[in-house]
KEVOMI-480416 format. One record per residue (C-alpha): y, x, z; residue in one letter. Coordinates in steps of 0.001 Angstrom, whole numbers, plus 500000, padded with zeros to 6 digits. Each point is the difference from the previous one (the first is absolute). Layout:
% KEVOMI-480416
YXZA;...
This chain:
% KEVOMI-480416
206686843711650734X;503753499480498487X;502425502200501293X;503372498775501063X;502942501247497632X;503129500620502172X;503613500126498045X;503065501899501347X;501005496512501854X;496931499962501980X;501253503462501195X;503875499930499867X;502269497946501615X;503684499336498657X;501589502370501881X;497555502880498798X;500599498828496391X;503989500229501309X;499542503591501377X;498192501079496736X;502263498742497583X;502946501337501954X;498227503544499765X;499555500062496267X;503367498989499449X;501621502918502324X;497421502557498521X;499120499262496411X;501477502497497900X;500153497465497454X;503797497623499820X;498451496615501564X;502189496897499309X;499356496276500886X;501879496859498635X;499252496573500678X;499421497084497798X;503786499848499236X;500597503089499170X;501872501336503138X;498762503593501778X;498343499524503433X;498804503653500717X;500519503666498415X;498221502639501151X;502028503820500243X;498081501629496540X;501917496556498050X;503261501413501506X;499748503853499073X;498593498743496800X;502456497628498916X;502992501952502166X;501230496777501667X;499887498757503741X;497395497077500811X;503369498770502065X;501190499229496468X;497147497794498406X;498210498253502388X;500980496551500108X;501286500333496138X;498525498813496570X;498674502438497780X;501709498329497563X;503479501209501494X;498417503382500871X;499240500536495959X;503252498687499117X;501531502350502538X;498208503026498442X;498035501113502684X;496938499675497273X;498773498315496959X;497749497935498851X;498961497861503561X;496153500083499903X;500144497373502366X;502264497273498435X;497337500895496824X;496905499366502753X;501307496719501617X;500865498698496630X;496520501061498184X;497756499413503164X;497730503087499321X;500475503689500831X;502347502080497813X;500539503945499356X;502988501310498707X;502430503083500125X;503401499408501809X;502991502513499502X;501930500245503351X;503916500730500292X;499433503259500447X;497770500401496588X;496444500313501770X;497065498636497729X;498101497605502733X;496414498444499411X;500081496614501642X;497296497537500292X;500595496553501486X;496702498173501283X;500433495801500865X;499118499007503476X;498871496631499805X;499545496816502646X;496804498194499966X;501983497810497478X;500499502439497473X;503664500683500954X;501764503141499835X;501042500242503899X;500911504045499084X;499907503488497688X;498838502633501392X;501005502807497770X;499084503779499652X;502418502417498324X;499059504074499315X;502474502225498925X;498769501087496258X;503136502047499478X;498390503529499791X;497408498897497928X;502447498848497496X;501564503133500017X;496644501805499495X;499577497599496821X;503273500600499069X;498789503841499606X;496616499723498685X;501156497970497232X;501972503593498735X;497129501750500518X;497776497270498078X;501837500374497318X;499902503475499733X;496520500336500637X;499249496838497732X;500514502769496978X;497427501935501322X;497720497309500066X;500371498857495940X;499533503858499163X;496274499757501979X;499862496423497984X;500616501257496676X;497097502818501345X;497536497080500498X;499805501418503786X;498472497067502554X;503073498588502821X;498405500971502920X;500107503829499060X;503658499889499879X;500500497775503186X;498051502679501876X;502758502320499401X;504047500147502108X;502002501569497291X;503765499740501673X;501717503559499261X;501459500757496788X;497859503142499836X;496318498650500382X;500978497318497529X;500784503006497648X;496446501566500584X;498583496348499474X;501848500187496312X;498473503479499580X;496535499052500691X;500319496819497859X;500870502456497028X;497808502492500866X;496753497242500374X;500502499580496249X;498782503669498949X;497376501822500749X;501462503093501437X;499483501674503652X;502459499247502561X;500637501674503147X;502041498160503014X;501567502377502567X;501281499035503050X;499429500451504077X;497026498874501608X;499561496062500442X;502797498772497234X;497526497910498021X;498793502556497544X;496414498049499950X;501756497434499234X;501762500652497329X;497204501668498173X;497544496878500569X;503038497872498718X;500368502579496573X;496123499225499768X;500412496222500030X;502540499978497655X;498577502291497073X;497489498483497451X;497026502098502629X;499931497308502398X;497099498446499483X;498066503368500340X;499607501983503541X;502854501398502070X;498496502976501687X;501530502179502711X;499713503265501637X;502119501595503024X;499779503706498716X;501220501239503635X;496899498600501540X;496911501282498050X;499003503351500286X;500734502817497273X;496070500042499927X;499795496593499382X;502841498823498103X;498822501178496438X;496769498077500435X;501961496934501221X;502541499769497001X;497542501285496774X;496544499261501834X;496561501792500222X;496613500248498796X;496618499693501845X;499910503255502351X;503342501764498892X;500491501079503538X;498916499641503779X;499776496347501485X;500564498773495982X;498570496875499251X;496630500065498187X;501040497316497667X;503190501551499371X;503612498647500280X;502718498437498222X;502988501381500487X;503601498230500418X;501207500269496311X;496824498243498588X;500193497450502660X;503445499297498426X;499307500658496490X;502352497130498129X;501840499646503103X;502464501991502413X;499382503094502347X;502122500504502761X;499930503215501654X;502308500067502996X;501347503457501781X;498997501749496790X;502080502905501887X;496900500383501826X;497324500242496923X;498621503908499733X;501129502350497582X;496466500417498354X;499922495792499761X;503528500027498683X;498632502447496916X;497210497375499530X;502541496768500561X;502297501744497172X;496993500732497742X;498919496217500399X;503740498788499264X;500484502175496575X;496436498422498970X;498642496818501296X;497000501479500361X;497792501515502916X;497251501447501588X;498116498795503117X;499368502961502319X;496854501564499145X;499747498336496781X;499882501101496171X;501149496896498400X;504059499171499371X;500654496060500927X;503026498614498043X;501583498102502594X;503370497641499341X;502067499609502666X;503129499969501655X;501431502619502652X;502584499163502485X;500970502658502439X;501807499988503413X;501121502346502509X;502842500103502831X;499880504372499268X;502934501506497830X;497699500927497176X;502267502197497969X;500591502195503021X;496385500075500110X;500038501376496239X;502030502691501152X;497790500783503193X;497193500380497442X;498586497108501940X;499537497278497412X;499638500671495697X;503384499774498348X;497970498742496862X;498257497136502159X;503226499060501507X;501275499248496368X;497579498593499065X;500001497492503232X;503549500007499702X;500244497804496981X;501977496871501773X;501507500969503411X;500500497398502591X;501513501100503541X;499869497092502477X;502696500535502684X;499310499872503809X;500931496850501755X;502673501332501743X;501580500057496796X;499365496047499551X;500836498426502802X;500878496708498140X;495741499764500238X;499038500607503205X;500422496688501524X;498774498626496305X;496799501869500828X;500005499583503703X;499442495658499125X;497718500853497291X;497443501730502479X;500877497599502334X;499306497191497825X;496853501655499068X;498758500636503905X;500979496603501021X;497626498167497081X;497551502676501240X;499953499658503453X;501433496165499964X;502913500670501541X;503972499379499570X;501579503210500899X;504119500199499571X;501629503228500006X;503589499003501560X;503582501234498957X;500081502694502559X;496505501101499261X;500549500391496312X;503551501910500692X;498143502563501707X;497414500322497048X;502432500297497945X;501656502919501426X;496688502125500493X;499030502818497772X;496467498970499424X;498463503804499083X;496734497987499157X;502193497471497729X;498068496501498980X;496950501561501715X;501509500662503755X;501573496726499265X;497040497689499132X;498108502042503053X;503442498778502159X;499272495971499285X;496272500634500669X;500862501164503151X;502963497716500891X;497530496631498983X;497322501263502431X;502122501259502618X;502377497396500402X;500171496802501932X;501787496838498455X;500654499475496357X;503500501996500038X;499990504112499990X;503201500381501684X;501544503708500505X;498049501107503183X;496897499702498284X;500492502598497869X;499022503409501110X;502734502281501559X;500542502251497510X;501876497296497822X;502465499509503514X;500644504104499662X;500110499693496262X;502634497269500117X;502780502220502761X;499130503439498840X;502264500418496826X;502606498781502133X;500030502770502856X;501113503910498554X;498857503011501674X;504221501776499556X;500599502259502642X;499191497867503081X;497289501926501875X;496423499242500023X;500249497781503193X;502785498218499052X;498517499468496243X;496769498294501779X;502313498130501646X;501692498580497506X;496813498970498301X;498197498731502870X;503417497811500801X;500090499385496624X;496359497741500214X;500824498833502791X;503031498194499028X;498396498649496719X;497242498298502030X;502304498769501931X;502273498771497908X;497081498104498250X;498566498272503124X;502433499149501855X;499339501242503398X;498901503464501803X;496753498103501225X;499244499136497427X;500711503602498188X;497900501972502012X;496939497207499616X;500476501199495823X;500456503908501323X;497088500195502264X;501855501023502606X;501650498401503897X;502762498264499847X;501417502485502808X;498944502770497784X;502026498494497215X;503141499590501835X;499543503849501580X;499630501347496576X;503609498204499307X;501920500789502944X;498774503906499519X;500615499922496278X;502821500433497834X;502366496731499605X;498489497495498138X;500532500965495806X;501418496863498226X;497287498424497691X;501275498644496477X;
């Protein structure tokens, strides 16, 4: 049996095709502009006016020609399409300086006349400015990229870093110079900064990585345990030991790199051992007889203050020296905001070839980002876009998708507790959300829908409240 193929004419008449095209024209977001054979507008849809900043009262029925010459915009993609016969792209400036991507497409009679030009313009202007920006920031971190060059190190290890801030391209420099010797180094710094990351990229820099990179978190093996971890054991040393024995963490590294991360946490009686394997290369499996020289590489973390711990008799003074040998303190987040959003379309980018989706973090969103303390740094934030791809609907994260606590983050520093009273003072910072909501959407309905709360609750809480605080 053949089945019968229907086309849109089968199903349409001309007035549908009429009511349709008059609805994408009112509602694309897109500028929409048709021209006829001649060259003279017939029909401008409202985006073409905002975009272009011009009335359709004061084109239609003109030649593009005149339009260009006027200096509404230049080049005419049109003129270019009915002269060429075949669909053109190009980028028009507009009076007003916006960057416009306009494509002209031929509408052709069953003669293979033009009879009209439908073309489609999109404002590019931001994304000129963003290239505008990224070109300084190319060129600063194009320096970092010949000093992993002249290192031999692969492209795609550097690309998998954001290095915006002054002060983390610093630490980069340090760790370059530092990959070059074989000396400890210890990287300080709160808790989800990148310190794993840092000490994998010191290890793929030095001459050690083709060897093992080995790691350890100190803070979550037991005291019982974490000397047979690090230096190994023989056949029966203890309770629940392996009958074959073990190896431990430094011979699994030998030629390459150790990292032991939270070393604040490691035992006293494993720090004498860790110090006594430092000053000699060499060591001893638990429950063994034999010495094992072993040639490898220590790199230490911790987000603990270790030289108060000296002085609490908490941590060796000599194994802190000897750790010590090439400091590197990675500051919090907060202190580099100029990454955040950076890092925010880095995970992004990574979730959406993941998941196989196209996730957008708009202007809003990433304002509010931006102005959050992040006490889990890169971690929280990574966490954040996990949550924020899954969560969302749509392909843009707008502001109201994030959760509240970026809202109270973002009016808090502005209300003061002086000498208002505790009512009032609530008040104020209730109002003070309020407002800023608001103020963003347009409308109390539309408010209390972001809030979680009745409209009529909304407007109770302002007619009770103080008188509306003026929002900068």
């Amino acid at each position: 049996m053949f089945e019968k193929k229907f086309s849109l004419h089968d199903r349409l008449n001309a007035k549908d095709f009429e009511l349709i095209f008059e609805s994408i024209m009112k509602h694309s977001k897109d500028g929409l502009f048709v021209v006829d054979s001649t060259g003279m507008v017939v029909m401008v849809n409202r985006a073409t006016e905002e975009m272009f900043d011009f009335k359709s009262s004061q084109v239609l029925g003109r030649n593009v020609k005149d339009l260009v010459d006027e200096g509404f915009y230049e080049p005419s993609v049109s003129a270019l399409v009915i002269k060429q016969k075949k669909a053109i792209s190009l980028i028009q400036t507009t009076r007003n300086k916006k960057k416009i991507l306009s494509t002209g497409i031929p509408i052709f009679n069953t003669h293979d006349e033009i009879l009209f030009v439908l073309v489609n313009d999109r404002d590019i202007s931001h994304i000129n400015r963003l290239a505008e920006t990224l070109d300084i920031e190319d060129i600063q971190q194009e320096n970092l990229r010949m000093d992993f060059s002249d290192l031999g190190l692969a492209a795609n290890h550097f690309e998998s870093m954001v290095i915006k801030s002054p002060a983390m391209e610093k630490i980069i420099r340090t760790a370059i110079r530092a990959s070059k010797y074989d000396v400890p180094l210890l990287i300080t710094g709160r808790s989800g900064v990148g310190k794993s990351m840092i000490a994998k990229l010191t290890h793929q820099l030095s001459d050690r990585r083709h060897f093992p990179f080995a790691d350890l978190n100190c803070g979550s093996i037991t005291a019982s345990l974490i000397e047979s971890e690090l230096f190994g054991h023989e056949s029966g040393a203890f309770t629940g030991a392996s009958q074959k024995g073990k190896k431990g963490l430094f011979e699994i590294a030998d030629k390459g790199t150790l990292f032991l991360d939270e070393i604040g946490e490691i035992p006293l009686p494993a720090q004498a051992k860790l110090l006594k394997f430092l000053e000699s290369m060499e060591l001893m499996r638990v429950g063994g007889i034999k010495s094992i020289k072993i040639n490898t590489r220590i790199i230490a973390a911790t987000n603990r203050n270790l030289e108060q711990m000296v002085e609490e008799k908490l941590f060796r003074s000599d194994l802190y020296f000897r750790l010590n040998v090439v400091p590197l303190e990675i500051p919090a987040l907060e202190e580099r905001k100029e990454e955040i959003v950076p890092l925010a379309t880095f995970f992004l980018n990574q979730l959406n070839k993941k998941f196989k989706t196209c996730k957008l973090l708009s202007k809003s969103a990433q304002n509010l980002i931006c102005e959050y303390h992040f006490p889990g740094n890169i971690r929280e934030l990574e966490n954040l876009m996990k949550r924020l791809v899954t969560m969302t609907e749509g392909d843009v994260i707008e502001a109201e998708h994030l959760p509240s606590i970026f809202l109270q983050t973002n009016v808090s520093s502005s209300v003061s507790i002086g000498k208002e009273n505790y009512k009032e003072t609530i008040n104020a910072f209730e109002l003070k959300i309020i407002n800023k909501v608001i103020k963003k959407y347009g409308s109390q309905r539309k408010a209390a829908k972001v809030l979680g709360i009745s409209q009529s609750t909304l407007s109770r809480k302002m007619k009770n409240m103080l008188p509306p605080l003026i929002v900068h």
